[in-house]
Steps between C-alpha positions, in 0.01 A plus 500: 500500500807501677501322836550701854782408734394361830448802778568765179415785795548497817121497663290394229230468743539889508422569085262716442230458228450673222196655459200317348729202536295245669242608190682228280317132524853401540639665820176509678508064479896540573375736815223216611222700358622776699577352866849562438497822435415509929773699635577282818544112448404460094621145527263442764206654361586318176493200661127593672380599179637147339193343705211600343621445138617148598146464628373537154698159406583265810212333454688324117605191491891479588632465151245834398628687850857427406469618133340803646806577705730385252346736207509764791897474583545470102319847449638657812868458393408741187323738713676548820780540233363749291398691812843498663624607109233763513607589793874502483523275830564170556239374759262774582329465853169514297562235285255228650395270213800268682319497825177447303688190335681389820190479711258324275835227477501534898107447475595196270333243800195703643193409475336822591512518865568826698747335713652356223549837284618693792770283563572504115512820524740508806745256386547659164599906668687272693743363221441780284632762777746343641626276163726218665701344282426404191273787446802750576723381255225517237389809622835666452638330144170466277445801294183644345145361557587169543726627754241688665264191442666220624642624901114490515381184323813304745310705834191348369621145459691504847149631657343186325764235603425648876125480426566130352651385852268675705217291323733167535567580895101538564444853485230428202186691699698800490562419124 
């Protein structure tokens, strides 16, 4: 498996899919179960549909919930990269099993509250849009799936270090 260069096309949100291709167990978890094969926004919709699967283990202990994620990052970095391989692009716009990743890390703190996952939610498009520094530099010089992976999993721990400071300045009835 050779790896991709970073940005290998020039809109890789703009790939089309083969036919029958989200038919492979594969893509369809690298596409979020499908939510990023939306046309408009797949990051964000990858990100919505994040919420109900992390609703099916927040409730674990920290050390389980963390093992969880971890085991998910591990097996995303093979997937998202055989997708993009599949695919012949670097970071497909329907490649979502990094927002999946990055917003059960940026739901790290929550304890199941609304307010709490909205603003989850919220902070992590934030970072993951706009990608300050260091997410930009990652974004742009890791190759492959953990490339694709990791711009994701650093959105989702600066949405948690917010989260962590909004519960230390007294915002914990939102969280």
């Amino acid at each position: 498996m050779s790896e991709l260069p970073p940005h290998s096309q020039a809109d890789p949100a703009k790939a089309v899919l083969p036919p029958g291709f989200l038919r492979d167990p594969v893509h369809l978890l690298a596409f979020g179960l499908g939510s990023g094969a939306v046309r408009r926004a797949p990051g964000t919709w990858g990100s919505l549909a994040a919420i109900p699967l992390w609703g099916l283990f927040f409730w674990l202990p920290p050390l389980a919930y963390w093992m969880v994620v971890i085991a998910g990052f591990l097996i995303g970095i093979w997937l998202c990269g055989r997708t993009a391989e599949d695919l012949k692009v670097h970071d497909h716009g329907g490649i979502v099993w990094d927002e999946f990743v990055g917003m059960w890390i940026a739901l790290g703190l929550i304890p199941g509250s609304i307010g709490g996952v909205l603003l989850a939610f919220i902070l992590f498009r934030f970072f993951d849009v706009l990608k300050p520094w260091p997410i930009s530099w990652f974004d742009r010089r890791m190759p492959g799936g953990l490339g694709i992976m990791f711009d994701d999993v650093l959105a989702g721990a600066m949405a948690l270090g917010c989260l962590y400071l909004a519960q230390g300045w007294g915002l914990p009835g939102l969280l």
